[in-house]
LOGUVEX-614634 format. One line per field, with one value per atom (N, C-alpha, C, O, CB): x, z, y. Coordinates in pm, 1 decimal. Atoms other than C-alpha are relative to their C-alpha. Glycine has a CB too. Layout:
east	(X:...)
up	(Z:...)
north	(Y:...)
end
This chain:
east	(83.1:0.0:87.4:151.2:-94.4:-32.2:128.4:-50.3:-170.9:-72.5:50.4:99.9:-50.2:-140.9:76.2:17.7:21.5:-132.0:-175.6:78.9:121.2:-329.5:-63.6:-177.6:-29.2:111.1:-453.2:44.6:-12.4:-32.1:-30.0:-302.9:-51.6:-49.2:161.9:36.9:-433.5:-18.1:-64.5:-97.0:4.9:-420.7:-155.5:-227.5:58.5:101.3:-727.0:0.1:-115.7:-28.2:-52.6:-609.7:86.0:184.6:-2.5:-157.6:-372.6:38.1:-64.1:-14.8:-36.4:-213.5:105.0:205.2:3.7:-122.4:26.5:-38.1:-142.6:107.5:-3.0:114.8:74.0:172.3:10.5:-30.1:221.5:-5.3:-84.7:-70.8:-50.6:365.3:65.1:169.8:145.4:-82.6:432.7:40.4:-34.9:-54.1:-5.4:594.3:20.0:74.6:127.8:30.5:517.3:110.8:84.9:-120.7:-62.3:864.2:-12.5:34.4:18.7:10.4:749.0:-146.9:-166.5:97.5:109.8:375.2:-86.1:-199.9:-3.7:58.6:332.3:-7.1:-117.7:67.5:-36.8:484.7:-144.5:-236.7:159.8:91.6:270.1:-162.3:-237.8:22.3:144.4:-70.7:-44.1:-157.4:-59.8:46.6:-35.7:-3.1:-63.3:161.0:18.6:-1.3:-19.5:45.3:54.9:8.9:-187.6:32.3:84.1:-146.0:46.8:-220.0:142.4:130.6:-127.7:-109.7:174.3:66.1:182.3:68.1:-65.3:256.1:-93.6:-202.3:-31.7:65.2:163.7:77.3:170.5:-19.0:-58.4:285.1:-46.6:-168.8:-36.4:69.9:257.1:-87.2:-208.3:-69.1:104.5:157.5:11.3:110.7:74.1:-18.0:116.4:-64.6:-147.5:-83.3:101.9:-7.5:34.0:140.2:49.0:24.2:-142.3:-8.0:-24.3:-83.3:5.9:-153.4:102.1:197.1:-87.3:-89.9:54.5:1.9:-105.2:-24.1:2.4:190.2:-83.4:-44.3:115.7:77.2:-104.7:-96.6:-116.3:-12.6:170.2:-432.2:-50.3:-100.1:-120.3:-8.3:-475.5:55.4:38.5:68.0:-121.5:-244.0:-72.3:-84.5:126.5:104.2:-456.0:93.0:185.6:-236.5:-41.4:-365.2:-37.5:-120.9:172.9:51.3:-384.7:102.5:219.4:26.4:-126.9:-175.4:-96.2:-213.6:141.2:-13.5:-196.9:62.8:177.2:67.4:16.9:-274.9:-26.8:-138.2:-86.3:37.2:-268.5:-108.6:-134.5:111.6:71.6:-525.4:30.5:135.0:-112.0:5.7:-586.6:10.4:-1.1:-128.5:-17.2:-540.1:-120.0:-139.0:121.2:140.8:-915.4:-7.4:62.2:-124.2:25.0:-1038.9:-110.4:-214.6:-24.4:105.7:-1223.8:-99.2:-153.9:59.3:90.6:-1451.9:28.9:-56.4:-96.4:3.6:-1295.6:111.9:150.9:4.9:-63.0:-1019.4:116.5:195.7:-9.8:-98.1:-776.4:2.8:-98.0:-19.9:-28.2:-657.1:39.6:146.6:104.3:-65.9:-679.0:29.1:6.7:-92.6:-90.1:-497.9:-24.6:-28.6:157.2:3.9:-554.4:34.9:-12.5:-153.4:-31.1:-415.8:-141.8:-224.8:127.1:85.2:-641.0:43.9:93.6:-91.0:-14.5:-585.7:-108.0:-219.3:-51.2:66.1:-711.1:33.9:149.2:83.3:-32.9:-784.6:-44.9:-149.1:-41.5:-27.7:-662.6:-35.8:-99.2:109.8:31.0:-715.3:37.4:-47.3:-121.5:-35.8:-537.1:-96.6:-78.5:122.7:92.3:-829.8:-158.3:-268.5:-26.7:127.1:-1089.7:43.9:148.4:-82.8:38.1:-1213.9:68.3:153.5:-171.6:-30.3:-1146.3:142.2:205.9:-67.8:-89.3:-853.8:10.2:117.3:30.1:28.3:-993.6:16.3:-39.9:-114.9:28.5:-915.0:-144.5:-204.6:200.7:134.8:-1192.4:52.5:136.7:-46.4:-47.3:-1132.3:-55.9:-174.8:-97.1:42.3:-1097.1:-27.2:-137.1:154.6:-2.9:-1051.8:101.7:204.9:-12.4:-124.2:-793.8:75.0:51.4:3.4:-10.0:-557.2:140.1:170.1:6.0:-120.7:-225.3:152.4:190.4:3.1:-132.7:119.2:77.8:58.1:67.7:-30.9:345.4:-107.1:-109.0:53.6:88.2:57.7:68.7:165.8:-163.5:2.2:65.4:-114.1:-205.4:5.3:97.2:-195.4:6.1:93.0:-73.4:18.5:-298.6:-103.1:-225.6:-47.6:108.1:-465.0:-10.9:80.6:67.2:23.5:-637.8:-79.1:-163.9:-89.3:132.5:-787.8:-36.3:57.0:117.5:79.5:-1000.6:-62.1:-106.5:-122.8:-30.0:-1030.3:-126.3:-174.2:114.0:102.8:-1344.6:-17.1:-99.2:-155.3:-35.8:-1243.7:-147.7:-139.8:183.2:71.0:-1577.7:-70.0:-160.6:-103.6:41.4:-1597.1:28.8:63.4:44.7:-12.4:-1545.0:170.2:227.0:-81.4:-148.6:-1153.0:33.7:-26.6:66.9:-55.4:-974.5:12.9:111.3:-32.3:63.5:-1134.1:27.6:5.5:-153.6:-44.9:-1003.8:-82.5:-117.5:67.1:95.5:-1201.5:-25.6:24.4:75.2:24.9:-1342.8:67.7:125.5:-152.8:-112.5:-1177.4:-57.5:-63.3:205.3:57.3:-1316.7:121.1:206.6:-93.9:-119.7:-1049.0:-103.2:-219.0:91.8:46.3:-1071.9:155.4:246.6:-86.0:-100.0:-794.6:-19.0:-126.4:15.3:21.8:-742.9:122.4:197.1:14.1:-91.0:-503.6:108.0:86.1:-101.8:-96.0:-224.7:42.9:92.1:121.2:-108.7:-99.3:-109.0:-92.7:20.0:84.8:-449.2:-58.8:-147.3:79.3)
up	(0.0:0.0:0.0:102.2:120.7:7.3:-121.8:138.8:144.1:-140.2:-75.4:179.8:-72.2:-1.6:72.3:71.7:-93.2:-42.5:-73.9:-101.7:12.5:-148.4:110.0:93.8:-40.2:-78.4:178.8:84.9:188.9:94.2:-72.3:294.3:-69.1:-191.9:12.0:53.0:217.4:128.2:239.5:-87.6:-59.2:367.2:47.6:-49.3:-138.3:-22.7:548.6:51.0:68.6:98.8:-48.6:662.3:-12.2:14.9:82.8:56.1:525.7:113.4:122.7:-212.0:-44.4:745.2:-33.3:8.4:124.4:-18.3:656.1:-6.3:-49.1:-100.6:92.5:617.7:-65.7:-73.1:58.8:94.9:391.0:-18.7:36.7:-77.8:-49.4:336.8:-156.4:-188.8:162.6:95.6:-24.8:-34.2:-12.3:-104.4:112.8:-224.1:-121.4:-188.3:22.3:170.8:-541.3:-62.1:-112.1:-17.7:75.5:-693.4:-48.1:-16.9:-63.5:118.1:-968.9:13.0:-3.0:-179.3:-1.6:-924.0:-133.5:-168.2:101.8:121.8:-1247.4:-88.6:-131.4:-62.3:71.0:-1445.2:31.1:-42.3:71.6:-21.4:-1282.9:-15.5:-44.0:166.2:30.2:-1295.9:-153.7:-193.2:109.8:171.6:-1692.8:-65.9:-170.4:-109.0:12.5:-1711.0:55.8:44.3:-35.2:-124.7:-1434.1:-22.8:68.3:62.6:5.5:-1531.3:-35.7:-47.3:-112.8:-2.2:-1584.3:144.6:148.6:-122.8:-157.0:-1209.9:62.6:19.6:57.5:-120.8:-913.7:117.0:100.9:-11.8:-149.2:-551.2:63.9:57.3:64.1:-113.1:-276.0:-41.7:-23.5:84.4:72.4:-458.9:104.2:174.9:-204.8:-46.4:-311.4:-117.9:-201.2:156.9:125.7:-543.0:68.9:124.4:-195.3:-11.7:-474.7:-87.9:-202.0:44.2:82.8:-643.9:-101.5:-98.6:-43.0:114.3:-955.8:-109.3:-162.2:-53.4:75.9:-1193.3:-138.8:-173.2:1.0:82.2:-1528.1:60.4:124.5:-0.7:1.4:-1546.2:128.3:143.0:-67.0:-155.2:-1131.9:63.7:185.2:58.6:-34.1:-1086.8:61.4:-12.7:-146.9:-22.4:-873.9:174.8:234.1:41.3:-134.1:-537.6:0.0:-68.6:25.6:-76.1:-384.8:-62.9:-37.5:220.7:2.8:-520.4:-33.0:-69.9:-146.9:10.1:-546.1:-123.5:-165.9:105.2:110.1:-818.5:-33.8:4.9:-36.3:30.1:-941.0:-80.5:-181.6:-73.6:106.7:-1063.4:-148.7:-162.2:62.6:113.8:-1406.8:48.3:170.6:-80.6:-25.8:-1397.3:-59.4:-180.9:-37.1:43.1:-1384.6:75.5:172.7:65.4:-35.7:-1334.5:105.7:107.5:-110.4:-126.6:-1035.4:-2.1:104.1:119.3:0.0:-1151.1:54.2:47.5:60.9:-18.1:-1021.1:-64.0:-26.0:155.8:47.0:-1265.4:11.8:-82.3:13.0:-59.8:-1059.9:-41.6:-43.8:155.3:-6.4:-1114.6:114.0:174.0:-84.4:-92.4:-874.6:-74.6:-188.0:127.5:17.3:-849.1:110.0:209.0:-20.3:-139.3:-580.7:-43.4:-150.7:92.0:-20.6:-535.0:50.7:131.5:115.5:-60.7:-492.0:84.4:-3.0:-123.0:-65.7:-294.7:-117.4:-159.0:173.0:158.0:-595.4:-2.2:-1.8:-158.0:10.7:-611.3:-120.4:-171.6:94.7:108.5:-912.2:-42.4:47.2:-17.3:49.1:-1124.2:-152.7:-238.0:23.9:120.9:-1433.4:-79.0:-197.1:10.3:80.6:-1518.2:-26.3:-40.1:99.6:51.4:-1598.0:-96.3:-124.1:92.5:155.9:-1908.1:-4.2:-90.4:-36.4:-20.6:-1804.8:16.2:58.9:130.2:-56.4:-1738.6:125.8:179.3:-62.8:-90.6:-1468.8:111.6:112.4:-12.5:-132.1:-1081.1:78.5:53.1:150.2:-153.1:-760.2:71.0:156.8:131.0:-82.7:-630.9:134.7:151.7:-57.7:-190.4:-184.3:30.9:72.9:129.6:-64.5:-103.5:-13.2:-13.5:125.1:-22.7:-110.7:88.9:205.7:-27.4:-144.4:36.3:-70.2:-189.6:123.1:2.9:74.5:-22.4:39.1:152.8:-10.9:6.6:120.2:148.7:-140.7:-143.9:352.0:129.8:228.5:-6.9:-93.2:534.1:60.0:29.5:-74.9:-71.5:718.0:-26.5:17.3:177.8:-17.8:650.1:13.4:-49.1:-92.0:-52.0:795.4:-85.6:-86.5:125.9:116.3:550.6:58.1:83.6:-188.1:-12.1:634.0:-110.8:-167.7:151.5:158.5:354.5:87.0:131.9:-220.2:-43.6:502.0:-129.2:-214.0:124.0:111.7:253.1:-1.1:112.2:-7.1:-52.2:203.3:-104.7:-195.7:35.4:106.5:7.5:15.2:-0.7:60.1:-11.8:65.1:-183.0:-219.6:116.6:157.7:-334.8:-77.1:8.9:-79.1:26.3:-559.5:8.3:11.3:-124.6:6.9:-555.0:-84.0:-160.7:17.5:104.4:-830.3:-13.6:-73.2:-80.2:17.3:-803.5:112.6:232.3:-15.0:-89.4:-668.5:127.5:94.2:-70.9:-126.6:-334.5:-25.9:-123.0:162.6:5.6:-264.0:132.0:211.3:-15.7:-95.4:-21.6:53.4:-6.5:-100.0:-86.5:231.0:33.9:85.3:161.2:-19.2:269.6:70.3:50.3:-170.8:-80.0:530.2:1.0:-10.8:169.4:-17.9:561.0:97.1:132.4:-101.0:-163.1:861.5:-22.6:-107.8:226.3:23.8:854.3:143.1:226.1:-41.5:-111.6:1108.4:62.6:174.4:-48.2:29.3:1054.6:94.8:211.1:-211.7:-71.1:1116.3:-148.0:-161.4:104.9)
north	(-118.5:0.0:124.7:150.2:-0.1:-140.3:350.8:105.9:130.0:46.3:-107.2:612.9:74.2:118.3:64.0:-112.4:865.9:24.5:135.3:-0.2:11.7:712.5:31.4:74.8:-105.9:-18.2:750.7:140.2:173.2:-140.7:-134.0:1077.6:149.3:140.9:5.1:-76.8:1426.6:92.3:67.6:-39.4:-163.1:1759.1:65.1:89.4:109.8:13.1:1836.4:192.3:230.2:-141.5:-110.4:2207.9:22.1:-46.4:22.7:-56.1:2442.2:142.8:210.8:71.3:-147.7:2776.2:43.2:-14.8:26.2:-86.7:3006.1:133.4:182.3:-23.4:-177.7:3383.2:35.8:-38.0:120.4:-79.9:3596.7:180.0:256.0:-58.2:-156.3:3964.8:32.3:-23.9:6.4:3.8:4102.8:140.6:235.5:-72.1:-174.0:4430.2:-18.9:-106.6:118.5:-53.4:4586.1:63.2:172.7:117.3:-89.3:4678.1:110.3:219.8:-31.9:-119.4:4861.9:-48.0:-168.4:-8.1:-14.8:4918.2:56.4:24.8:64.1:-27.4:5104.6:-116.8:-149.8:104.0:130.0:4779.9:-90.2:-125.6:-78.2:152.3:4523.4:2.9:-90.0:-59.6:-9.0:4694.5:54.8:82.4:97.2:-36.2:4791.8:-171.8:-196.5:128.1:140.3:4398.0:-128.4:-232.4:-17.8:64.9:4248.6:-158.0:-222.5:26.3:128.9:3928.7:-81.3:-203.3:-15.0:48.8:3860.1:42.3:82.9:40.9:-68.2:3963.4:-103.4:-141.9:204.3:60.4:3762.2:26.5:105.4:-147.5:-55.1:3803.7:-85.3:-98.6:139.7:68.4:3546.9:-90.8:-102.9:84.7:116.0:3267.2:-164.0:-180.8:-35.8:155.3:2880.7:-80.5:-43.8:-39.6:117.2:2600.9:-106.8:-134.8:-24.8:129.2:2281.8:-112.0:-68.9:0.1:83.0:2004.5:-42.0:36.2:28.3:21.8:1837.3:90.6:120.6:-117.5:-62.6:2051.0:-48.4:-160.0:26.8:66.0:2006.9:92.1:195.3:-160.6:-67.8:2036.6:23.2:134.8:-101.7:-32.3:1992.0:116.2:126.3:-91.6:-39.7:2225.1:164.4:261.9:-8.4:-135.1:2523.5:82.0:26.7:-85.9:-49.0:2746.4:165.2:224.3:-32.2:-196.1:3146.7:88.2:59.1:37.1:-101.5:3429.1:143.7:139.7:-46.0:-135.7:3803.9:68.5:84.8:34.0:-47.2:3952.2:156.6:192.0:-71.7:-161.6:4365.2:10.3:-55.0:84.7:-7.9:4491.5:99.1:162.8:31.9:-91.6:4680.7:141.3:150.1:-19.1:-112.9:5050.1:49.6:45.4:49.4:-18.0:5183.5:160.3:189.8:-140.3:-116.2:5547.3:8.7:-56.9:68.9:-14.9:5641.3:88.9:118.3:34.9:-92.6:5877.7:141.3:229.8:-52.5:-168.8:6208.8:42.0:152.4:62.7:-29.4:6198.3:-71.0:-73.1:91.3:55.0:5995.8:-174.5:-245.2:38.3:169.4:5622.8:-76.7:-66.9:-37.5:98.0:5344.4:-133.2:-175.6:-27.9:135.8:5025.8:-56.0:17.0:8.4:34.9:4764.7:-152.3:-189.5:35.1:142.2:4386.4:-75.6:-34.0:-13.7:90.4:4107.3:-178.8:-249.8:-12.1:96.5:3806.2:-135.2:-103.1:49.8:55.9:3507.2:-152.0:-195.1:82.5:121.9:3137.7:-19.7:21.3:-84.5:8.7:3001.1:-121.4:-177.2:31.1:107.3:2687.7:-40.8:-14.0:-0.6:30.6:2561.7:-91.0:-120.7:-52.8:83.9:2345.2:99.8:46.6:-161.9:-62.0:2662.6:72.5:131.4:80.5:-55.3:2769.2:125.9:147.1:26.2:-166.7:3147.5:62.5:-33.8:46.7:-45.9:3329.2:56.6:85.3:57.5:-82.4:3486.7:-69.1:-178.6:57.1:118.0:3345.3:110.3:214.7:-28.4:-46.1:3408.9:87.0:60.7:-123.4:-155.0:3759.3:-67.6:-94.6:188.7:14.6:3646.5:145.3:181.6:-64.2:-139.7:3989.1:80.5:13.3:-2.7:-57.7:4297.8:24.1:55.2:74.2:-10.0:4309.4:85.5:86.7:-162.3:-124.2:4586.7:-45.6:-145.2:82.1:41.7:4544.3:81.4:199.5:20.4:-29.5:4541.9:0.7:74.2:129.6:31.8:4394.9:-160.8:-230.1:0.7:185.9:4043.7:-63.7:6.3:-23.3:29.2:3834.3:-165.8:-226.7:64.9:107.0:3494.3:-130.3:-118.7:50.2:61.6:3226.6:-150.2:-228.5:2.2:183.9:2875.9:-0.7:68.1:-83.3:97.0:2670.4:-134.3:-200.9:-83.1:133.9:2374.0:-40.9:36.5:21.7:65.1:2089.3:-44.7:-48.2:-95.3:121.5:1881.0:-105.1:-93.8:55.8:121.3:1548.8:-116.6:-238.4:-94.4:90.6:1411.1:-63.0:-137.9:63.3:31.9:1389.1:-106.8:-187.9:84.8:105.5:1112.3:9.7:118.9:-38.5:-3.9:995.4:28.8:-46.3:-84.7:-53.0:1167.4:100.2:143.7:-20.5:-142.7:1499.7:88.3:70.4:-5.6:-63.5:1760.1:85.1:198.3:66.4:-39.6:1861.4:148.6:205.3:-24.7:-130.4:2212.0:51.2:-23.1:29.5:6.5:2400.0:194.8:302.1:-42.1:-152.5:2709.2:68.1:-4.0:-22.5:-108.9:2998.0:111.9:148.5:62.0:-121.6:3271.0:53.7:-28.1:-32.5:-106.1:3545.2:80.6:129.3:75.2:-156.8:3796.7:75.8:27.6:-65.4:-108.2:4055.0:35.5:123.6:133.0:-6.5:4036.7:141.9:157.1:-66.0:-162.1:4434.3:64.5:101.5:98.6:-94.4:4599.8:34.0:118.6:132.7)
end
């Protein structure tokens, strides 16, 4: 018997803390920038996890441009390019992340998985 079949990660914690070099760079091409990434799974089609992502450079309506990071679960097996906006969050913050797993699905398939974030800084 392989250990590898019957073991699995049932709860994940870590934190994380990132900076934006060049902030102009990364938000004229959000989607080649990440920050504070983890991935799970085998590299392929499985191949999914959390990272921090800039956003686009969008006008705010009084003339001014914002920019804001998102916190983003990802997935190499969707149609979209797009990951699941968690929430924003700041660069030079702390923040605290559990993912709880729930493998009650058929074997093969990759489980779903509840994420909460808190903010260590304030």
């Amino acid at each position: 018997l392989d250990s590898d079949e019957f073991l699995c990660i049932r709860r994940l914690t870590y934190s994380f803390q990132f900076r934006d070099v060049n902030e102009q760079v990364s938000h004229q091409e959000p989607s080649m920038e990440g920050f504070a990434a983890i991935s799970l799974g085998p590299a392929g089609r499985e191949f999914a996890g959390l990272l921090v992502e800039p956003s686009g450079i969008r006008g705010n309506g009084d003339g001014e441009e914002e920019t804001w990071y998102e916190l983003q679960w990802w997935n190499m097996n969707r149609t979209d390019e797009n990951g699941t906006p968690i929430m924003i969050v700041k660069p030079g913050q702390i923040y605290s992340v559990e993912l709880r797993f729930d493998w009650s699905v058929l074997r093969g398939v990759l489980g779903s998985a509840d994420v909460s974030v808190k903010s260590l800084t304030g």
